[in-house]
N, C-alpha and C positions, 0 to 999 in steps of 0.2 A: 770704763768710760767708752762711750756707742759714739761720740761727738763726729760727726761725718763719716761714720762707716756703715755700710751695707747689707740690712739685714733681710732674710726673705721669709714671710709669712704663706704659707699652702694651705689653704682652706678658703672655708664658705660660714658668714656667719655669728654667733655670740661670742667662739670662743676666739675667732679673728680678731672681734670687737674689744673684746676684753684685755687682748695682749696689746691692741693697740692704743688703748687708754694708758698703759703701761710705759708702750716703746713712745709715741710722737715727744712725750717731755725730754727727751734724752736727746734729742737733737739728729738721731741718728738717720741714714736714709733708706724709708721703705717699701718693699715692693712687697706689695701683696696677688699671692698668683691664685683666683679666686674664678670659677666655673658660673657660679649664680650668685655675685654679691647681693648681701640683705641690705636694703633701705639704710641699715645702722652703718653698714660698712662705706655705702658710698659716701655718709656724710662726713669721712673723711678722706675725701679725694684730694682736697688742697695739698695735704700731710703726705700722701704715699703715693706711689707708683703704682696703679691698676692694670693690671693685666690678666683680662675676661679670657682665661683659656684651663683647658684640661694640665697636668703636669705633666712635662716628660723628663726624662733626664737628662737632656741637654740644659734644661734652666737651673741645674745647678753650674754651670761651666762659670758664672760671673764670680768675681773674690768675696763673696761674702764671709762678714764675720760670723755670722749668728744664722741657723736657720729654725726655723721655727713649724713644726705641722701641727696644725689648727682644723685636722679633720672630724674628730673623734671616733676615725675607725683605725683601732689598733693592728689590724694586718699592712692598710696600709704606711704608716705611720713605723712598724718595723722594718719596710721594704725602705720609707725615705732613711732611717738609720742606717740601715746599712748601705746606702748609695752615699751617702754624707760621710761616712767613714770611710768610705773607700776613696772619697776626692779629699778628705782632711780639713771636713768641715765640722763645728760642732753644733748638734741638734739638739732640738727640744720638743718633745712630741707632748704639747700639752693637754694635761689630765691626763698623762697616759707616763709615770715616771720611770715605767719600767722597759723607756723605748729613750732616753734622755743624756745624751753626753753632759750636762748640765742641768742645775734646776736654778728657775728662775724665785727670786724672792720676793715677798710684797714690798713693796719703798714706799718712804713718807720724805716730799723733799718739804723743806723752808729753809729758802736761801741755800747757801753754801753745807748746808746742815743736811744731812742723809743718814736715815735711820734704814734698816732693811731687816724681817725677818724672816728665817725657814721655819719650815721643819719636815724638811728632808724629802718633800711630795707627800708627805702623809695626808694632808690638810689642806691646802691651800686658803677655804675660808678659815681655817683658825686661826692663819697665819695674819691674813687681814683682819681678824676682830681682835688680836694682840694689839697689830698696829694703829685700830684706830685706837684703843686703848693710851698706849702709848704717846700718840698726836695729840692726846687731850690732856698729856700730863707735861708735856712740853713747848710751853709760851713761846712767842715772840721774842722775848729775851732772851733765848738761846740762839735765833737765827743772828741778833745783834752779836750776841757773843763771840760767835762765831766767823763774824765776819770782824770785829777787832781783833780777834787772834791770828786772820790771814795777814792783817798787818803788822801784829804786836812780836809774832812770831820771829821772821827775824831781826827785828834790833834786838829783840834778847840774843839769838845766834850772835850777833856779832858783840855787843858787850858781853857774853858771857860764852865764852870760847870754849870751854869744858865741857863733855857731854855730861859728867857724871852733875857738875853744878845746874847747869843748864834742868838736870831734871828733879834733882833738889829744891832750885828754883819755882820748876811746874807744879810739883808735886806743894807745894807750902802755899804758890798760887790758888791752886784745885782745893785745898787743904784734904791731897790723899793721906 
């Protein structure tokens, strides 16, 4: 969960563009450190922090959770890993997984309802024609669902005080 923490995007571009299609739904807050934003990047200026300058390594000094480089030159990009590792940050040098403290996954949100798949940096488009696959096999009635179980959820906890019933219960619910 990103919900009010501090993410840094470094780059110039589609692949800034494309992460931030990604990050702004999450709520999270982000600064993108960007030399020549593209026309696409600033039309999200409302969403992010713009910061028209080269990188140094003082702009990692702020708490971020997540950093992100969005350059596509992999020399650079192993130089931001290991300056990120060395302040105990975790990076993602996207398109590039073999520079990546983490991989990022495609997500599909509706509602409270969050699908996410990998595979492992191999793909990244396969990963999104899975999920739109996916998105088109999963109705609106599962976001409904889903959100009657954030209610339903605990009055069964409290009428049914047994873990093992309790998942007896789910289980004959779901008919696992």
């Amino acid at each position: 969960d990103l919900r009010g923490k501090s993410v840094l995007i470094i780059g110039d571009g589609d692949l800034v563009v494309e992460k931030l299609k990604a990050l702004v739904p999450t709520g999270c807050e982000i600064v993108v450190l960007s030399q020549n934003p593209s026309e696409d990047l600033l039309a999200f200026k409302g969403d992010i922090k713009l910061i028209q300058k080269s990188f140094e390594e003082c702009d990692l000094k702020c708490p971020y959770a997540l950093v992100y480089g969005a350059t596509g030159d992999s020399v650079f990009n192993q130089e931001l890993e290991k300056l990120c590792a060395k302040q105990n940050l975790l990076f993602n040098a996207v398109d590039d997984p073999s520079h990546c403290h983490f991989l990022s996954s495609a997500i599909f949100r509706r509602g409270a309802l969050t699908l996410a798949v990998s595979t492992s940096g191999a793909s990244p488009n396969l990963a999104k024609l899975i999920l739109r696959k996916l998105e088109g096999a999963i109705g609106k009635e599962y976001e409904l669902l889903v959100a009657w179980l954030l209610k339903a959820r605990p009055i069964v906890a409290t009428r049914i005080r047994a873990a093992k019933k309790r998942k007896v219960f789910w289980d004959h619910f779901f008919q696992v």
